[in-house]
C-alpha positions as CSV (number, residue, x, y, z in Angstrom):
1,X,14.7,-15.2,-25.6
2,X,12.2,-17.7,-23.9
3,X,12.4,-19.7,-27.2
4,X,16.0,-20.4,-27.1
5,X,16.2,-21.0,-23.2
6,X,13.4,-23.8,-24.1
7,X,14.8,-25.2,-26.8
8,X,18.4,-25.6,-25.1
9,X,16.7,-27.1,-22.2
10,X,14.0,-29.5,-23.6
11,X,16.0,-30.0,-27.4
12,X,11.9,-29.2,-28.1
13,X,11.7,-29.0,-32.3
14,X,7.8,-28.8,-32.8
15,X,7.5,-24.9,-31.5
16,X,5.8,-24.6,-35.3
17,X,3.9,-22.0,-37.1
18,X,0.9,-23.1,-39.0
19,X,1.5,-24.1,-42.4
20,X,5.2,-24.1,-41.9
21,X,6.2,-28.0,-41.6
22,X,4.8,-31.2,-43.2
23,X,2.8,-33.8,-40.8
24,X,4.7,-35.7,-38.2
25,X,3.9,-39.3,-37.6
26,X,3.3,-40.2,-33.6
27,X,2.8,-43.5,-32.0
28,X,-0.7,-43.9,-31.6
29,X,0.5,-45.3,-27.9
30,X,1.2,-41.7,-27.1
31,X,-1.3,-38.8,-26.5
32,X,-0.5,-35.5,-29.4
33,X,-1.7,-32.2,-27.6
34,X,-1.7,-29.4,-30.0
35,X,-1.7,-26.2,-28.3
36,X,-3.5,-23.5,-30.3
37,X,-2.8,-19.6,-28.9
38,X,-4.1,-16.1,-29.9
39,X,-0.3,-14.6,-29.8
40,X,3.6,-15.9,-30.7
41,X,6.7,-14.1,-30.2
42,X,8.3,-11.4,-30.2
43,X,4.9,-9.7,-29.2
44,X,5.5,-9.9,-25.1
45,X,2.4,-11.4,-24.1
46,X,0.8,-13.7,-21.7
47,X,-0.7,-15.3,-24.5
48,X,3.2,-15.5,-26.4
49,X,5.2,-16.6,-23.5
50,X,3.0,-19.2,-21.7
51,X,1.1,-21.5,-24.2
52,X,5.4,-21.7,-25.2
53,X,6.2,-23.3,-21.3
54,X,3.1,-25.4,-21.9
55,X,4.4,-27.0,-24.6
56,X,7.6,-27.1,-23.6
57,X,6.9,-28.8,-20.1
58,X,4.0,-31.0,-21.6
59,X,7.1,-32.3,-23.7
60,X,9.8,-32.8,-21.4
61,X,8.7,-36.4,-20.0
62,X,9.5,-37.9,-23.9
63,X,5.4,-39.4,-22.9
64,X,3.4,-37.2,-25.4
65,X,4.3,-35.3,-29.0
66,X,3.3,-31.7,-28.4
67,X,2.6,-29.2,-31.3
68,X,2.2,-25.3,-30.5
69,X,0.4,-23.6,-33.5
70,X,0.8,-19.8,-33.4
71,X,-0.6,-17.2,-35.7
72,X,1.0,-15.9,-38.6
73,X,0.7,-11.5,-39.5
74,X,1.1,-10.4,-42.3
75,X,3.7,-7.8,-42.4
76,X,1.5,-4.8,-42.2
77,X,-0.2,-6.3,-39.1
78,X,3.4,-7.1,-37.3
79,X,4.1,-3.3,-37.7
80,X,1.3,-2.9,-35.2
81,X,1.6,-5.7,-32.4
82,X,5.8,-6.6,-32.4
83,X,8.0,-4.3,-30.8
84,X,11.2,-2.1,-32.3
85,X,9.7,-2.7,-35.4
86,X,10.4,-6.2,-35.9
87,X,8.9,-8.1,-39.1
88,X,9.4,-11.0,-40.7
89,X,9.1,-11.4,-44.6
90,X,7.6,-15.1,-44.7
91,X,6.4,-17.9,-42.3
92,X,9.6,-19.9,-42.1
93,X,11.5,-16.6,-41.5
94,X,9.1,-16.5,-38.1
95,X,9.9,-19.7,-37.5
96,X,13.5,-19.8,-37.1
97,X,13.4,-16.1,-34.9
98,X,10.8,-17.9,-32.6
99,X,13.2,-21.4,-32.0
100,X,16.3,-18.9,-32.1
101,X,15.3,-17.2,-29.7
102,X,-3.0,-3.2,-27.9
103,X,-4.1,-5.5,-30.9
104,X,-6.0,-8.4,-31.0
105,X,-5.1,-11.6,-33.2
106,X,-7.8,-13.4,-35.1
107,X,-7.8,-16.5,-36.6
108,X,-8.4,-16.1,-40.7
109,X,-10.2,-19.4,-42.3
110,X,-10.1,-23.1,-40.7
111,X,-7.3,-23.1,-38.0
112,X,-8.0,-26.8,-37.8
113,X,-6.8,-28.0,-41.1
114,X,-2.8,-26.9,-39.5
115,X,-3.3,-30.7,-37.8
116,X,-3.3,-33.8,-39.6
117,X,-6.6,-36.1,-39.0
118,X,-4.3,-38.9,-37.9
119,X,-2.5,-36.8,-35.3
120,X,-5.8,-35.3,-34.3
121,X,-6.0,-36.2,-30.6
122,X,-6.0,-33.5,-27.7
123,X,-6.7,-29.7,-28.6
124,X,-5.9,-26.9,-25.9
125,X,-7.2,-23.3,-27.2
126,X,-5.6,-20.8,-25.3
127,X,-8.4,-18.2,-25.1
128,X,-11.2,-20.6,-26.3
129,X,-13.4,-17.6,-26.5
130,X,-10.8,-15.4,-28.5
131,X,-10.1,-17.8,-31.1
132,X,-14.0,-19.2,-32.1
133,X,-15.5,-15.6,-31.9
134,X,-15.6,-15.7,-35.7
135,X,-14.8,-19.5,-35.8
136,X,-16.1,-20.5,-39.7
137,X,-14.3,-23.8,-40.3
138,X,-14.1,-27.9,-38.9
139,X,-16.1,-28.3,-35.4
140,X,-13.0,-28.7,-32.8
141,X,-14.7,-31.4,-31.3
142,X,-15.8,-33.5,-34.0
143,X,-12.0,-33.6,-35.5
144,X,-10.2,-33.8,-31.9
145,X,-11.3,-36.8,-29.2
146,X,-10.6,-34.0,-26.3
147,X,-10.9,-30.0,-26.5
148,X,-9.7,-28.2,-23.6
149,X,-10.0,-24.1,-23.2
150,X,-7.7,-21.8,-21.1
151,X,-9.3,-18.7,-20.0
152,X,-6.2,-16.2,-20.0
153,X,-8.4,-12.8,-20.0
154,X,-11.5,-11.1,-18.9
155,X,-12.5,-9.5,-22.0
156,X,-15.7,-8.2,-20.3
157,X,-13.9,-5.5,-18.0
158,X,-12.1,-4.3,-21.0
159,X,-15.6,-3.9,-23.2
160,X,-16.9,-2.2,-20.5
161,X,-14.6,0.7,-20.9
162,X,-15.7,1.3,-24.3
163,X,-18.9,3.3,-25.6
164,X,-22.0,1.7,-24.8
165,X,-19.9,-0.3,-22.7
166,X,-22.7,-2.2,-20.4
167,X,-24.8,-3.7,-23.5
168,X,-21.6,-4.7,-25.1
169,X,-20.2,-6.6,-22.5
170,X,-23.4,-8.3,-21.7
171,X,-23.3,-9.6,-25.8
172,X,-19.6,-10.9,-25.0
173,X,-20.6,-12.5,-22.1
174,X,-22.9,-14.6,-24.1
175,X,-21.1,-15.5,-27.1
176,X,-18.4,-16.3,-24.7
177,X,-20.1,-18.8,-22.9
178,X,-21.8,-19.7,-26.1
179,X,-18.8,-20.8,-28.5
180,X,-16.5,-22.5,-25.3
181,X,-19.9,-24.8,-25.0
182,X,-20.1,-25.8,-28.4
183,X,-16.7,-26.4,-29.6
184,X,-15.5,-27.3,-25.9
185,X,-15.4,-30.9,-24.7
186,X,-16.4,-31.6,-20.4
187,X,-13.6,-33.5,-19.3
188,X,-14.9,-34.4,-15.9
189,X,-17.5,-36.5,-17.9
190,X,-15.4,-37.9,-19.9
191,X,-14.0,-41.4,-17.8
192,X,-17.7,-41.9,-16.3
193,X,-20.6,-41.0,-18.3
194,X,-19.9,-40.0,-21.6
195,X,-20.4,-42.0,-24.3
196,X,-18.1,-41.5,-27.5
197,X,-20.7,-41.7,-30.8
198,X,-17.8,-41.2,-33.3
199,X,-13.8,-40.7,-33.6
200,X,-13.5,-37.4,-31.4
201,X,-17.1,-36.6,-30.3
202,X,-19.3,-37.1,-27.3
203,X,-22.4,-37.0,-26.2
204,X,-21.6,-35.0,-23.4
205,X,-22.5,-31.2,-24.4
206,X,-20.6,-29.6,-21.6
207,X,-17.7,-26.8,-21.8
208,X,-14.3,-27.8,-20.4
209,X,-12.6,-24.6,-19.4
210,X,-10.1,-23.9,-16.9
211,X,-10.5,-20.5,-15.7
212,X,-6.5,-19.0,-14.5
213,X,-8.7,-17.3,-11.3
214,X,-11.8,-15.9,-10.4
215,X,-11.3,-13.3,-11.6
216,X,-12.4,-14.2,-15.1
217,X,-15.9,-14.2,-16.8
218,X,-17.7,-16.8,-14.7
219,X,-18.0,-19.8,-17.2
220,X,-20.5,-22.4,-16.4
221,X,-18.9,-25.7,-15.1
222,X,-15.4,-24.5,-15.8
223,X,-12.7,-25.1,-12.9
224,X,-10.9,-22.6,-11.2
225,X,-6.8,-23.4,-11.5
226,X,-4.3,-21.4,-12.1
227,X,-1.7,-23.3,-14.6
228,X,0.8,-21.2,-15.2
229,X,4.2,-20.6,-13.7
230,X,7.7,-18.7,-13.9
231,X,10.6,-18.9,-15.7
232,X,13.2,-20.9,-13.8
233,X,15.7,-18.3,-14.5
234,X,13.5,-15.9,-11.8
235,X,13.5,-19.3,-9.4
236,X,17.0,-19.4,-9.4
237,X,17.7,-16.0,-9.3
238,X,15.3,-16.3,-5.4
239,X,17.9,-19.6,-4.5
240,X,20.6,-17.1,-4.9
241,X,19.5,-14.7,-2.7
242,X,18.5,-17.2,-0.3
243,X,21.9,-18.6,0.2
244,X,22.8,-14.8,0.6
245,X,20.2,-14.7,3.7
246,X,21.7,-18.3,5.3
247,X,25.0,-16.5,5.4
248,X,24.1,-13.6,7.1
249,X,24.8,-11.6,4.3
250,X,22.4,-8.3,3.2
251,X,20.2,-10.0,0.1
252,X,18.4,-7.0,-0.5
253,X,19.6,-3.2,-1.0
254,X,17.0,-1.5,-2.0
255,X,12.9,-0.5,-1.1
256,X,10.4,-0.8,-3.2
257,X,9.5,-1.0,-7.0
258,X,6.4,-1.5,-9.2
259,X,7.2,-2.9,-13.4
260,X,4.3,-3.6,-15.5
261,X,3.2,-1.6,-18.9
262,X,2.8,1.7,-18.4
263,X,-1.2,2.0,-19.2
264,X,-3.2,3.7,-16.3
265,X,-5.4,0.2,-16.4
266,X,-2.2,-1.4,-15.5
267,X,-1.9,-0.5,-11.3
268,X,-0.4,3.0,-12.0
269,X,-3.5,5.3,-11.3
270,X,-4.3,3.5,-7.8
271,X,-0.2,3.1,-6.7
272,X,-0.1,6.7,-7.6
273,X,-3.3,7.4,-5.5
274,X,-2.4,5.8,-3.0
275,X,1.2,7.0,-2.4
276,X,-0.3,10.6,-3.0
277,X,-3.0,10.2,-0.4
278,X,-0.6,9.1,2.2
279,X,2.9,10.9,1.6
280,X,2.6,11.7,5.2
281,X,2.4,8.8,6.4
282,X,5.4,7.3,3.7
283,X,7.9,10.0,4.5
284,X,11.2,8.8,3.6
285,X,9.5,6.0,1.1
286,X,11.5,5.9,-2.3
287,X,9.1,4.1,-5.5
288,X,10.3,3.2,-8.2
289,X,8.3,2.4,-11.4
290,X,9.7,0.7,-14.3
291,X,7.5,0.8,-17.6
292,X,6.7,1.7,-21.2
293,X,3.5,2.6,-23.0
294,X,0.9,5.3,-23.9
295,X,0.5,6.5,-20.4
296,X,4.7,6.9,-19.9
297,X,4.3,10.6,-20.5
298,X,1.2,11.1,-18.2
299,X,2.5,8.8,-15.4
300,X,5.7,10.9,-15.0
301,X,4.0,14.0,-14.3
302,X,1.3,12.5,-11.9
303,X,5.0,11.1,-10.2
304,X,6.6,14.4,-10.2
305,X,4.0,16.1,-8.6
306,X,4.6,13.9,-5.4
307,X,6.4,14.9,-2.8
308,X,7.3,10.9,-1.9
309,X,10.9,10.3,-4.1
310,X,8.5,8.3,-7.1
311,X,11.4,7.7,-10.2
312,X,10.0,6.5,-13.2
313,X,12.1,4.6,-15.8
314,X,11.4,2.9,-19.0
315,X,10.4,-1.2,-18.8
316,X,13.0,-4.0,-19.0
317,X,13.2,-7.8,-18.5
318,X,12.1,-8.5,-14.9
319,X,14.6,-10.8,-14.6
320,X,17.1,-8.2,-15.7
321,X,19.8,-7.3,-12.7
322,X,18.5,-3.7,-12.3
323,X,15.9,-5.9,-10.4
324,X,17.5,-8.2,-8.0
325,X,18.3,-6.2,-5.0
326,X,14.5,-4.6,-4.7
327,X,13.3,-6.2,-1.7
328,X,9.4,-5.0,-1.8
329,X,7.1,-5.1,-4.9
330,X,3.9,-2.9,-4.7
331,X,1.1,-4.6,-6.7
332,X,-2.3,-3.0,-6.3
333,X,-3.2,-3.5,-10.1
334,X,-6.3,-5.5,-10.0
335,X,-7.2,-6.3,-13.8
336,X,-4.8,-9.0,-14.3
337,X,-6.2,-12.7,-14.4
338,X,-2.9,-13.7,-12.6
339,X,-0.3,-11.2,-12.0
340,X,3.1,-12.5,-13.8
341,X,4.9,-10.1,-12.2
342,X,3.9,-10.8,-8.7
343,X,4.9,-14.9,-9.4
344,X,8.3,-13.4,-10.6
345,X,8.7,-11.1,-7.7
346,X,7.7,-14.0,-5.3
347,X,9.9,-16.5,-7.0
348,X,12.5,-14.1,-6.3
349,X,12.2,-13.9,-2.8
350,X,10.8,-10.3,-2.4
351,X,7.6,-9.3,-0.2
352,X,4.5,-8.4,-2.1
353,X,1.9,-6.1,-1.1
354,X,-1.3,-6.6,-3.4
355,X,-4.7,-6.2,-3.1
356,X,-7.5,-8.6,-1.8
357,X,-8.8,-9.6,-5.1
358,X,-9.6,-12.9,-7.1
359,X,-6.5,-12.5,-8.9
360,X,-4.5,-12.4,-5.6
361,X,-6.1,-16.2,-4.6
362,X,-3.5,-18.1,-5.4
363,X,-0.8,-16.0,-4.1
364,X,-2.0,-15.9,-0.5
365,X,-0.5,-19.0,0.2
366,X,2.9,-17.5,0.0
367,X,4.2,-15.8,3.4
368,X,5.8,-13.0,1.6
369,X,2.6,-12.4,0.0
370,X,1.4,-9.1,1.9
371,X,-2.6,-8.7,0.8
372,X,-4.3,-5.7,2.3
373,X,-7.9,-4.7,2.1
374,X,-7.9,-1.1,2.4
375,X,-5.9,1.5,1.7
376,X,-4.8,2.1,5.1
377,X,-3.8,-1.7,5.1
378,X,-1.6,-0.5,2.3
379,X,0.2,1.4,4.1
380,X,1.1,-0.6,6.8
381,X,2.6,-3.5,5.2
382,X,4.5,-1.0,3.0
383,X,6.2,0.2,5.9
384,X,6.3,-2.9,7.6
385,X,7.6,-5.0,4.4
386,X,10.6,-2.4,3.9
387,X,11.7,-2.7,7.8
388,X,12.1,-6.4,7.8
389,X,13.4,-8.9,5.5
390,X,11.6,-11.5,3.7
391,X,10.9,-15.3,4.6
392,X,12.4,-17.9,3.1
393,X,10.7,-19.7,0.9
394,X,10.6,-23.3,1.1
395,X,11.2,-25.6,-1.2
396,X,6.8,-27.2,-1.8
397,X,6.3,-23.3,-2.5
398,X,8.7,-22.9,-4.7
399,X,8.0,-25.6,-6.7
400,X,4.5,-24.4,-6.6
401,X,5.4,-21.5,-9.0
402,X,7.3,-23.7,-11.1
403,X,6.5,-24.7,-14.6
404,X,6.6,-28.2,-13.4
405,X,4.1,-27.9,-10.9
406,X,1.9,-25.8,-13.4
407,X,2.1,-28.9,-15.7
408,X,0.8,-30.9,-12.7
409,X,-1.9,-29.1,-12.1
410,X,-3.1,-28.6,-15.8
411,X,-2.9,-32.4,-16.0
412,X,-5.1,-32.8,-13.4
413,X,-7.0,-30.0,-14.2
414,X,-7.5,-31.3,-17.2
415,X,-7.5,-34.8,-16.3
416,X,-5.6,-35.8,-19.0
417,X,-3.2,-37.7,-16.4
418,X,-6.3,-40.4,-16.1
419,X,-7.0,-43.3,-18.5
420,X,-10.4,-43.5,-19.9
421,X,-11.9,-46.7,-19.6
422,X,-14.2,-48.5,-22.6
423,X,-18.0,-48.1,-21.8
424,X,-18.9,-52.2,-22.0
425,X,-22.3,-52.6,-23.7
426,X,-23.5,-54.8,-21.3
427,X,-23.7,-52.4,-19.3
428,X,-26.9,-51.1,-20.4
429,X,-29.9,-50.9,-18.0
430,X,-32.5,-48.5,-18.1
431,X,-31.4,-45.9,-16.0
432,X,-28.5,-45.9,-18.5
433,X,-30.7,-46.2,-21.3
434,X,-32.8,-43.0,-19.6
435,X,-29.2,-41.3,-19.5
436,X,-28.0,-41.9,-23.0
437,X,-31.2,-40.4,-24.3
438,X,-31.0,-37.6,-22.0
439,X,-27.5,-36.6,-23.3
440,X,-28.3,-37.5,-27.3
441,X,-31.1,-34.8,-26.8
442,X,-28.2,-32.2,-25.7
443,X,-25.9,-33.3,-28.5
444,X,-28.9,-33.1,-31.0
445,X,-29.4,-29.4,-29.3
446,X,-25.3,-28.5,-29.6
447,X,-25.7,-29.6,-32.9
448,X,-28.5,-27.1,-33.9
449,X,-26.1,-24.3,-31.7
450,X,-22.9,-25.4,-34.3
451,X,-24.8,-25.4,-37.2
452,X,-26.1,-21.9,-36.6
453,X,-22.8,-20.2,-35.5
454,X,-21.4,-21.8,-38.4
455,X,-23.9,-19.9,-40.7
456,X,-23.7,-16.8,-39.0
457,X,-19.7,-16.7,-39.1
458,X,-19.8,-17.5,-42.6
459,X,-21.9,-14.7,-44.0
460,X,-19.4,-11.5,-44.4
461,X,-22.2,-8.9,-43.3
462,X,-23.1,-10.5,-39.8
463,X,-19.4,-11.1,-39.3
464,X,-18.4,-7.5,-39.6
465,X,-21.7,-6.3,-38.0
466,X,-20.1,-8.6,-34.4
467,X,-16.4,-7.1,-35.2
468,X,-14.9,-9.4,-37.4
469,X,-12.2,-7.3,-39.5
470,X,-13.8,-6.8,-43.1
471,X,-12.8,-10.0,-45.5
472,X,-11.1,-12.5,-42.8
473,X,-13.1,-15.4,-43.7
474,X,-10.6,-16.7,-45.5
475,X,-7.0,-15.8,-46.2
476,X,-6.3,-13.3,-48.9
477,X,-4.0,-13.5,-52.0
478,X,-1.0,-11.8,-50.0
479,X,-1.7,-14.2,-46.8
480,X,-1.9,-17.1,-49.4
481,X,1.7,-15.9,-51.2
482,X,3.1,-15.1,-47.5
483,X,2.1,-18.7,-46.3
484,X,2.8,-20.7,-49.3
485,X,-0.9,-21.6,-50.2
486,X,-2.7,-22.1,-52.8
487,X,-6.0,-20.8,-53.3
488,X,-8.4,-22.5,-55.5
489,X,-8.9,-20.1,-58.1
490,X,-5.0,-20.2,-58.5
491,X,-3.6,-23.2,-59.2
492,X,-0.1,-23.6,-60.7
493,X,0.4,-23.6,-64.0
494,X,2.1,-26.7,-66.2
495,X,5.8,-26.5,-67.5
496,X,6.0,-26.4,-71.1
């Protein structure tokens, strides 16, 4: 599991749970990021897997205590989001899975409180939208000096598919934009003209949110970077093909393949469109798809109705060996944020053929990345990919889709790689004067925006009448016993 390759490679202990261990003490000489996510293991997400590199890589220089706080289900909820019907019957039980080794998540009560005032220093909220939606607790940036949000999904493209589609998205897009404001800090302000009023607040009213690509809700002043990167088992698993290649020797066996969930959303209604439009023209082609979901059924009998060989098989790891010897991957999914799978099959040393799309930026930099722009460009780097063999990639690209260089970036992204320098009161002048007052009239402004989220997400009727599941204000008797809390109507009774 990803947990256990991290721990044995970093020795990292802080992967906690919320509520699960008692407050660690940090030199105040070092900066304590605590990493907040929507999703933990074993659900097999984005949101799972890569807030658990970030913390990992943020940790490996020994310069900075790192704390990842994931969400706790109850155990009717993990019956619905972790796979082979895995459940765990209390917190700490969680815990030692996740360092052994089609729902939403959302937060119940003050998510906050899991950090100790005293270590409260640097927030990241992975899916800043996601997890203040319904956000009824501590203002993030009053309690931490720096809050920085990671946009992992375009929730608006998957609102849109649902009734009344259009007007919902456009009420997303709003409270989107309006809660990573508000409870997001603007770094880029931060070390030149932002003026700290109190331990962990600024006058500065901007959102800091780095958006993965552009092909994300468009967030005002947020920064396009994409700070994520592959597990090095899928980098080393290219370096041993490429020492296949610099010995002459065949690295790759067979054609083509596509893996990825098997929901039409996910690439499989326009690979399947396009390999039946131009079965001509692929004669001789063999696909194969690997994948498992609510569409498995339909899939295979959209595949078996080609006349192109088209096998479909159920999902597996990637990284498994079933994998290695593919030498094209066919991408033309375009409703990720950033393909994984595409940095995998890079990292690996296959061609990809994807689509000209936002979520394709970052890849273009890659020679074996094959982008077309319309379908007939499909098929020519299909049938160009599988009669030559791949480049090899050098070593400043592969390092790009590392976790190390994702780190870099994210630091500098978020520029907490800079030191922030002590505003000198002598430095006043009018202009600055001008400038402070200007910015104390948009915190005054922010203020008013906090106060009245926090009322509406702490009424029970407006919360359910924007989504919020029924009585998730604050955590219920079973959450309490489940967690080890307790609430304040039950307190423990004295020994006699």
């Amino acid at each position: 599991m990803v947990g256990s390759y991290l721990g044995k490679l970093f020795g990292i202990k802080e992967l906690t749970s919320q509520h699960v261990f008692p407050p660690i003490k940090i030199p105040l000489t070092k900066q304590h990021i605590a990493i907040f996510t929507t999703a933990s293991l074993p659900w097999m997400t984005g949101t799972a897997v890569n807030p658990l590199f970030r913390a990992a890589y943020l940790a490996k220089s020994g310069d900075r205590e790192v704390t990842l706080v994931i969400p706790w289900l109850s155990i009717k909820d993990q019956e619905l989001v972790y796979p082979n019907n895995i459940t765990f019957n209390s917190a700490s039980e969680h815990d030692i899975y996740f360092s052994r080794d089609k729902r939403s998540i959302l937060p119940v009560g003050d998510i906050t409180e899991t950090i100790p005032d005293e270590e409260a220093d640097i927030a990241v909220l992975e899916e800043p939208e996601h997890l203040n939606w319904y956000h009824h607790g501590r203002r993030w940036k009053t309690k931490f000096r720096q809050v920085i949000g990671i946009i992992h999904t375009n929730y608006l493209e998957y609102v849109k598919r649902e009734k009344n589609g259009a007007l919902l998205s456009l009420v997303v897009k709003y409270a989107n934009t309006w809660v990573t404001r508000i409870y997001c800090h603007k770094c880029s302000h931060l070390h030149r003209s932002c003026v700290r009023v109190d331990r962990g607040a600024y006058a500065d009213v901007d959102a800091q949110v780095i958006r993965l690509s552009a092909a994300t809700q468009d967030f005002p002043r947020s920064v396009i970077c994409n700070v994520h990167g592959v597990n090095p088992k899928f980098l080393e698993i290219g370096k041993a093909k490429l020492a296949h290649l610099q010995r002459g020797e065949l690295a790759f066996t067979k054609g083509a393949y596509y893996v990825g969930k098997m929901v039409w959303s996910k690439g499989y209604k326009e690979l399947l469109k396009l390999l039946s439009k131009y079965q001509q023209k692929l004669t001789g082609v063999q696909v194969d798809l690997y994948g498992s979901g609510e569409d498995s059924d339909q899939v295979q009998q959209a595949a078996e109705m080609l006349s192109l060989a088209v096998r479909v098989y159920p999902g597996r790891d990637h990284a498994d060996p079933q994998f290695h010897d593919y030498k094209v991957f066919l991408n033309p999914s375009t409703t990720d944020v950033v393909c994984t799978t595409t940095a995998e099959a890079l990292a690996m040393g296959k061609i990809v053929i994807c689509a000209n799309h936002p979520s394709n930026d970052f890849f273009k930099q890659f020679p074996n990345c094959y982008i077309y722009n319309d379908d007939d460009d499909f098929v020519k780097l299909t049938i160009k990919a599988l009669a030559e063999e791949p480049s090899p990639l050098p070593d400043h690209l592969r390092h790009q889709l590392s976790w190390e260089a994702a780190t870099e970036r994210f630091l500098t992204s978020a520029e907490l790689d800079q030191v922030v320098p002590e505003i000198s009161p002598a430095s006043s002048s009018k202009s600055f004067s001008s400038s402070f007052k200007s910015r104390k009239s948009k915190r005054n402004l922010e203020e008013a925006s906090v106060y009245l989220h926090q009322k509406i997400s702490g009424i029970e009727v407006a919360r359910r009448a924007f989504g919020a599941i029924p009585k998730s204000l604050k955590p219920d008797d079973q959450l309490c016993r489940e967690l080890g809390l307790i609430t304040a109507e039950k307190k423990p009774s004295r020994t006699r």
